[in-house]
C-alpha positions as CSV (number, residue, x, y, z in Angstrom):
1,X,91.9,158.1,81.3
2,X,94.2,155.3,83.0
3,X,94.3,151.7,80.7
4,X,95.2,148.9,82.0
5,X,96.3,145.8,79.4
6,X,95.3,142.4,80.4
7,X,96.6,139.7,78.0
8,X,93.9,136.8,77.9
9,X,96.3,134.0,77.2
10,X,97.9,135.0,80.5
11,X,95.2,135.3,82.6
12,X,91.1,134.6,82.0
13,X,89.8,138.2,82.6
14,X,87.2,138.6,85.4
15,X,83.9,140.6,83.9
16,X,82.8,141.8,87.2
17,X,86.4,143.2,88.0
18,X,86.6,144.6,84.4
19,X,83.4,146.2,84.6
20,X,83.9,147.7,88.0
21,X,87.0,149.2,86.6
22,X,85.2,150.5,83.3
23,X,82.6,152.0,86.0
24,X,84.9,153.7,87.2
25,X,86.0,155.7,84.6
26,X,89.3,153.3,83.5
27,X,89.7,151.8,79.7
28,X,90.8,147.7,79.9
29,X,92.8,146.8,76.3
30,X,92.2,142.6,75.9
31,X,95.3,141.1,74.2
32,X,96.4,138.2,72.8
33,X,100.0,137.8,72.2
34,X,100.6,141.7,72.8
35,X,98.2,142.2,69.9
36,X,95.1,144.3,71.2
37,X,91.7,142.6,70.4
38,X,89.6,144.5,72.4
39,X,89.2,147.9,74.6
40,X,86.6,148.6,77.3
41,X,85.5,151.8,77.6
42,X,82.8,153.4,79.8
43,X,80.2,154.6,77.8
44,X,79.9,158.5,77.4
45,X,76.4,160.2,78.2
46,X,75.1,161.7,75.0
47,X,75.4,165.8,74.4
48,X,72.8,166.9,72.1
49,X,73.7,169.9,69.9
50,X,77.4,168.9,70.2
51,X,78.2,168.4,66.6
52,X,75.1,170.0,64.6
53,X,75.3,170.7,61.3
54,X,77.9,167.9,60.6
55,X,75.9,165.6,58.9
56,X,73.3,166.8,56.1
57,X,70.8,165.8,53.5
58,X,69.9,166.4,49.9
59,X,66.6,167.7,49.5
60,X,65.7,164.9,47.1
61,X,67.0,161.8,49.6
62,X,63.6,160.2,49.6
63,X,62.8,160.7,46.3
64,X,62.6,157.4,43.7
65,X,66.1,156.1,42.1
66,X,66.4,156.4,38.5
67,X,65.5,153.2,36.7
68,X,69.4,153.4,35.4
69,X,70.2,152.9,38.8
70,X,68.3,149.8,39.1
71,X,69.5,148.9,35.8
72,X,73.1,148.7,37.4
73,X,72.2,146.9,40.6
74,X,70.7,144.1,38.6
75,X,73.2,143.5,36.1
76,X,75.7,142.9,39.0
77,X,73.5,140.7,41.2
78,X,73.3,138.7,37.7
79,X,77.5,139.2,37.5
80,X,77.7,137.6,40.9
81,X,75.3,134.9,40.3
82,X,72.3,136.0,42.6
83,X,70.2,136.5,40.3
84,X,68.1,133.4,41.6
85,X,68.4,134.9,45.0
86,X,67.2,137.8,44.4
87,X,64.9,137.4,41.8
88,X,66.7,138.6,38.6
């Protein structure tokens, strides 16, 4: 894939001239002071199947937490002052 670098103190990038060129199968890298702060990249059609199995899930995901669990996450919303926030 070509890149091309546009630096934005330089010149004000054109999004109908970046687009065309992300269209067209091109990455643009936005930077500011030779410091990349952004990439265009044309968006890649989906492939189902491509990575299955990667990600999996316990057989108890959507079962209740533990009240020691809750225990925990309320004594540090209390540590961090939220407590009127959030109820606690």
């Amino acid at each position: 894939m070509l890149t091309k670098t546009i630096d934005v103190k330089k010149k004000l990038p054109d999004l109908k001239g970046l687009s065309s060129l992300v269209a067209q199968g091109r990455e643009v890298v936005l930077t500011q002071d030779n410091t990349p702060i952004a990439r265009l990249v044309p968006i890649s059609k989906r492939i189902p199947g491509l990575h299955a199995g990667a990600i999996s899930m316990s057989e108890d995901f959507d079962k209740p937490l533990p009240d020691s669990f809750w225990t925990v996450v309320c004594a540090k919303i209390r540590h961090k002052g939220l407590g009127k926030k959030y109820g606690y």
